[in-house]
C-alpha positions, 0 to 999 in steps of 0.5 A, a space after each residue: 508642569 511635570 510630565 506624568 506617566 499618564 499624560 500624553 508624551 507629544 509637547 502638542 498634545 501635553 499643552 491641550 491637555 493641561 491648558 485645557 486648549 485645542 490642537 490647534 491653539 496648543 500647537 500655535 503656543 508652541 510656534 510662538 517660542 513659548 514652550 521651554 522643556 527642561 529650560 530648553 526652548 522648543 518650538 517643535 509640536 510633535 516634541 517627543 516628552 518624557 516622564 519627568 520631564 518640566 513643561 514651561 509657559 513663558 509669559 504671554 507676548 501682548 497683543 494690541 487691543 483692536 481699537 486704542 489710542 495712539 500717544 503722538 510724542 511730535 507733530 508738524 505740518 509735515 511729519 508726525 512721531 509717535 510712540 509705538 506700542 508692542 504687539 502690532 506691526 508698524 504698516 502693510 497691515 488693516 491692524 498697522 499703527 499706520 492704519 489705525 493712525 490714519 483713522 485716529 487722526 483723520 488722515 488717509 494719506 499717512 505713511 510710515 518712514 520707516 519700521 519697528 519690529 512687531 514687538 519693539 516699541 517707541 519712536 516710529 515717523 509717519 510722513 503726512 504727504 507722498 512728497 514729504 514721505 519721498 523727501 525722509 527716505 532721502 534723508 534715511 538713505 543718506 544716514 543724516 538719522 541718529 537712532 537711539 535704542 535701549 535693550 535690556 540683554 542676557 549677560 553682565 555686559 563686560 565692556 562700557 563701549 563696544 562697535 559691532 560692525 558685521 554685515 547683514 544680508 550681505 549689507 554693512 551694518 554698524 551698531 554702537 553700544 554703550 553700556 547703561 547699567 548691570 543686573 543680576 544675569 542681564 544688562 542695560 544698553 544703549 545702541 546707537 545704529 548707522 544703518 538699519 538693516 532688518 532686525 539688526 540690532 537683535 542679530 547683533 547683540 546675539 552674535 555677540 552672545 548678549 541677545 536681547 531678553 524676551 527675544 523669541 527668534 534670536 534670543 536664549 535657546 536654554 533659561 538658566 534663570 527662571 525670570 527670563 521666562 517672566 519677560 512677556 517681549 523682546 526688552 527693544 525699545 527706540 528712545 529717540 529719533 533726530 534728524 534734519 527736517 527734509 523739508 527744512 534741512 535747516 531745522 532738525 526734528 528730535 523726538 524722545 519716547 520714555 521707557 515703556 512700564 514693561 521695559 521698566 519692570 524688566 529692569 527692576 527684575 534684573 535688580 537694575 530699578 530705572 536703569 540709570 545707574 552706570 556699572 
């Protein structure tokens, strides 16, 4: 959307105007890290436009429906796995995957192990009992979790292995990253974490200076390439999950989560189909 000589020069009131949105509505866009202004992400309602300037909406983050079915990838007496959509918050909310797990499957007690960022998907553990639930944070705690995670990041990714090992919040933080596939402007890893320290991959990949595409915090501040504004999420997804069963240390439960078809579409935007061919 180009900026008229008569159109209302405050980013808040453009949007209402051309949307045909209230303030309110137009302003929770902009909060979003929606809004970009001459490829420029801005998240400032009272942004001051000019004549001429170019007003983008990138694509919508999606929301969970109120009411769905949850895909449950492995389940045993003691533990459950499932597949966690984008767009809902794992737990601590009355719209959690937790929540609605434990209405799905007719169990109040259920708790989740551990968190996923609202808009990552896949792999997310659920223990059914507070002993169990006690006995997989000791397993967490004690790092015995091998975490694999997928991200489509901004940049041809130059290197076929890298460590990133630089601490968060004043905690070490270990990531590994392999590198999957190049694209045109984007890349496809894969990142294997020692720790899970709060959203430790998508700091890391942007310290980096390959953040993850669609990330709207840590992510691109300036969209050279218009597709970036196409990709509706953060491209994070948790393919699998292993650990020894806490419960039964001599067992181990491992757990995958196919690439969601979001995931998948972001790929074959960057020219890098399912994503399987290394570069």
């Amino acid at each position: 959307m180009r900026v008229g000589r008569d159109d209302p020069k405050t980013l808040q009131d453009f949007l209402a105007r051309k949307l045909s949105l209230s303030r309110r509505g137009a302003k929770d866009i902009v909060d979003s890290r929606r809004v970009w202004v001459n490829r420029k992400c801005v998240w400032m309602a009272r942004y001051a436009l000019e004549t001429g300037d170019i007003v983008d909406v990138s694509a919508e983050i999606p929301k969970a429906p109120k009411k769905f079915h949850i895909r449950v990838l492995w389940s045993d007496g003691d533990y459950m796995v499932v597949d966690k959509p984008a767009g809902i918050v794992s737990c601590g909310d009355a719209k959690s995957v937790e929540a609605m797990l434990r209405e799905q499957e007719g169990m109040p007690g259920l708790e989740a192990v551990h968190r996923l960022d609202r808009d990552t998907t896949g792999c997310l553990m659920f223990a059914k009992n507070h002993a169990a639930l006690e006995a997989a944070i000791g397993v967490f705690k004690a790092r015995k979790v091998s975490k694999i995670y997928h991200a489509v990041a901004v940049g041809r990714f130059k290197f076929a292995h890298q460590t990133v090992d630089a601490p968060l919040d004043g905690q070490d933080a270990v990531s590994n990253i392999t590198r999957e596939a190049v694209g045109d402007e984007a890349s496809f890893l894969k990142i294997r974490i020692e720790t899970g320290r709060t959203n430790q991959i998508r700091r890391h990949l942007a310290s980096i200076r390959f953040p993850v595409v669609g990330d709207r915090v840590f992510g691109l501040k300036n969209a050279r390439d218009p597709r970036f504004l196409r990709v509706p999420r953060q491209m994070l997804h948790a393919s699998s999950l292993a650990l020894p069963d806490p419960q039964h240390p001599k067992q181990e439960i491992k757990v995958h989560s196919p690439l969601p078809a979001d995931f998948r579409a972001a790929l074959k935007l960057f020219g890098m189909g399912k994503g399987r061919t290394r570069k």
